[in-house]
C-alpha positions in Angstrom: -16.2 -20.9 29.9 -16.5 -21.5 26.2 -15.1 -18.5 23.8 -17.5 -16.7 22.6 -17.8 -16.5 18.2 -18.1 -12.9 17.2 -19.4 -13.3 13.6 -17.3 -11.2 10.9 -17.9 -8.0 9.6 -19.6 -8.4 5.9 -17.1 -7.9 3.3 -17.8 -4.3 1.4 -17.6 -4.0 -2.2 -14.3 -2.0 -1.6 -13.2 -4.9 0.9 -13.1 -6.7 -2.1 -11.8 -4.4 -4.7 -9.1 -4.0 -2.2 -8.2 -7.1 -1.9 -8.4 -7.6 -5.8 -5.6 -4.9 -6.1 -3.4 -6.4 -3.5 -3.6 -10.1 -4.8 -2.6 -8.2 -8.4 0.5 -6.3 -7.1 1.5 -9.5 -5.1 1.0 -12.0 -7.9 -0.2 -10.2 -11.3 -3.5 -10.4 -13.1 -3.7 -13.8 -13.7 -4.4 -14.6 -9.7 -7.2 -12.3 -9.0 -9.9 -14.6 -9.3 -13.1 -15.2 -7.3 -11.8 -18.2 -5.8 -8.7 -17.4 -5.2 -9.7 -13.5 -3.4 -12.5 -15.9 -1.8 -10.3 -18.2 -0.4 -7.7 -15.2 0.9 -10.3 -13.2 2.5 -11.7 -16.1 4.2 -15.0 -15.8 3.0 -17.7 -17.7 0.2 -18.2 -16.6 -3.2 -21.7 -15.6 -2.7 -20.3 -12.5 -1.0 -18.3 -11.5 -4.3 -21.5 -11.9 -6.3 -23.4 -10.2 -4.0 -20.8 -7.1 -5.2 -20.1 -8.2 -8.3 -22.1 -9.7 -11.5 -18.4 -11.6 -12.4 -14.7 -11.2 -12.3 -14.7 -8.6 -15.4 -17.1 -6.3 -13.1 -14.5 -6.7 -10.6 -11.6 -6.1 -12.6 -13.6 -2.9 -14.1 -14.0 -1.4 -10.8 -10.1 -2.3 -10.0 -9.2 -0.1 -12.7 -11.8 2.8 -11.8 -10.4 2.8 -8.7 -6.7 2.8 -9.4 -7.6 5.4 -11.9 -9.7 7.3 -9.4 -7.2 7.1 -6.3 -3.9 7.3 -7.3 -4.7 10.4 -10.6 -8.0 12.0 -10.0 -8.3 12.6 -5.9 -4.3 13.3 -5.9 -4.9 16.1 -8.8 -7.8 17.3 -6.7 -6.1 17.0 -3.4 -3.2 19.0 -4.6 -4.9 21.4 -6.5 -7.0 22.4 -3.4 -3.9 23.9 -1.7 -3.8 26.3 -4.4 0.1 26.7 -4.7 2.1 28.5 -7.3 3.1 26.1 -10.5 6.4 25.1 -8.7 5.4 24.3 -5.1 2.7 22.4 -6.6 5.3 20.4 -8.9 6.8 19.7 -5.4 4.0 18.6 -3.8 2.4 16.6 -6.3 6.4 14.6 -6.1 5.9 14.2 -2.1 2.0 12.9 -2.5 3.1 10.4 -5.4 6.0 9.0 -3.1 3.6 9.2 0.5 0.5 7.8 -1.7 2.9 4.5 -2.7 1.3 5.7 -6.4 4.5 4.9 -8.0 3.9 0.9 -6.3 0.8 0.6 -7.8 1.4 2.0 -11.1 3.6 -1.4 -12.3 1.0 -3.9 -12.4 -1.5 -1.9 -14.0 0.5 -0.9 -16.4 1.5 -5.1 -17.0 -1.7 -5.4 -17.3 -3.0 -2.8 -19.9 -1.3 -4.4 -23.0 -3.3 -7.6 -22.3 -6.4 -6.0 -21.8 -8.3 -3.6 -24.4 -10.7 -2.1 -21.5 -7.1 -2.1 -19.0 -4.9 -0.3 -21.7 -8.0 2.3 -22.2 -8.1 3.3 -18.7 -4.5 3.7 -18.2 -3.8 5.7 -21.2 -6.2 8.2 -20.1 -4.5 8.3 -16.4 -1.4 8.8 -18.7 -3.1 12.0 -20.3 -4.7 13.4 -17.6 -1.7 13.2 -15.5 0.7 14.2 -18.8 -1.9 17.4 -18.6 -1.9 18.2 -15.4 2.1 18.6 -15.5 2.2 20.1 -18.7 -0.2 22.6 -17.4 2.6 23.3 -14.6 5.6 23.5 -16.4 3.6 25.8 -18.7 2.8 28.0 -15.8 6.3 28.1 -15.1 7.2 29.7 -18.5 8.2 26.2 -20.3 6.5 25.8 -24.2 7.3 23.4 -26.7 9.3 20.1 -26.7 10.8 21.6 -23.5 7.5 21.5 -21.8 6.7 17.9 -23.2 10.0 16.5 -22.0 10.1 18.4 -18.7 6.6 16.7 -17.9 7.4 13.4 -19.5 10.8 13.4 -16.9 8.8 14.4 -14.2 6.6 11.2 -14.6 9.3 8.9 -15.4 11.0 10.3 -12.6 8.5 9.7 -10.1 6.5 6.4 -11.3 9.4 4.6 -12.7 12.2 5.1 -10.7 10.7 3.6 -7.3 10.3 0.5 -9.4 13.7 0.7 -11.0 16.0 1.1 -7.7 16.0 0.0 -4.2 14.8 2.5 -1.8 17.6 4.9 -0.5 17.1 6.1 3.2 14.8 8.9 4.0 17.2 11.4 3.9 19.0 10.7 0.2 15.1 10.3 -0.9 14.1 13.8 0.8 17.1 14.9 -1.1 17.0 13.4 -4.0 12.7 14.8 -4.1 14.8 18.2 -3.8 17.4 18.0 -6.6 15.0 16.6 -9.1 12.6 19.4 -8.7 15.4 21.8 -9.0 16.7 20.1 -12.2 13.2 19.9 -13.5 11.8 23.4 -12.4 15.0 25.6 -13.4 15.4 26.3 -16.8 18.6 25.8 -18.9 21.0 28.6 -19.8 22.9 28.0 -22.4 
């Protein structure tokens, strides 16, 4: 008995922008092309352009999304459990590190100075994230440059750090999650 061909599923236009993003994490800007996202999804270009007008529609939507998942639906997600200024600080830490947001961030960010539309987008994930924070160190009773660099550590902390050092176990992570809320929640006597 002959096997039987089950034909594939057709590629979605988030099949695709999914793909996109992982070919750009795995290999940078420069290798998300039709041909070669074709060619790793196992499928013919006419199912991009079915999506897609071209590659700079594609890499638009790439960016919307990134924007869109990893800022906008976190903010909203978090904001939705309607905690007081510090247990949101903590879980906005815990989504960024479960979300991977701190993965994705890199190769966006590589790719904004080379790109006037790319560099757009992510400066305005950079404010809207930069006021979100702000807005919950300020609810905490932090003003001023205090409140700036409080916010500005608190992103450095938690989008620069996973790309700067190997992963400690689960444990030192979940503790070190702890001591940097402490340190960045408590104010300084002095």
């Amino acid at each position: 008995m002959g096997k039987r061909s089950h034909p594939k599923p057709r590629l979605t236009r988030q099949g695709w922008i999914d793909a996109a993003i992982r070919q750009l994490v795995e290999a940078g800007i420069g290798a998300v092309s039709v041909e070669q996202l074709a060619t790793r999804l196992g499928v013919t270009r006419g199912s991009f352009y079915h999506h897609f007008a071209d590659r700079e529609h594609l890499l638009r939507a790439m960016l919307e999304y990134w924007a869109r998942r990893w800022t906008y639906e976190v903010r909203e997600q978090i904001n939705a459990l309607g905690l007081d200024a510090s247990t949101t600080l903590f879980a906005l830490m815990k989504a960024i590190r479960n979300n991977r947001a701190a993965d994705y961030d890199a190769p966006f960010r590589a790719w904004a100075p080379h790109d006037p539309f790319a560099r757009a987008v992510v400066e305005q994930v950079d404010q809207a994230r930069l006021d979100q924070i702000q807005g919950l160190f300020a609810g905490l009773g932090f003003t001023g440059l205090d409140l700036e660099n409080r916010a500005r550590l608190f992103l450095y902390f938690e989008m620069g750090a996973p790309t700067m050092f190997a992963g400690p176990t689960p444990e030192r992570d979940e503790e070190l999650l702890e001591e940097r809320h402490r340190f960045l929640t408590t104010a300084h006597v002095g």
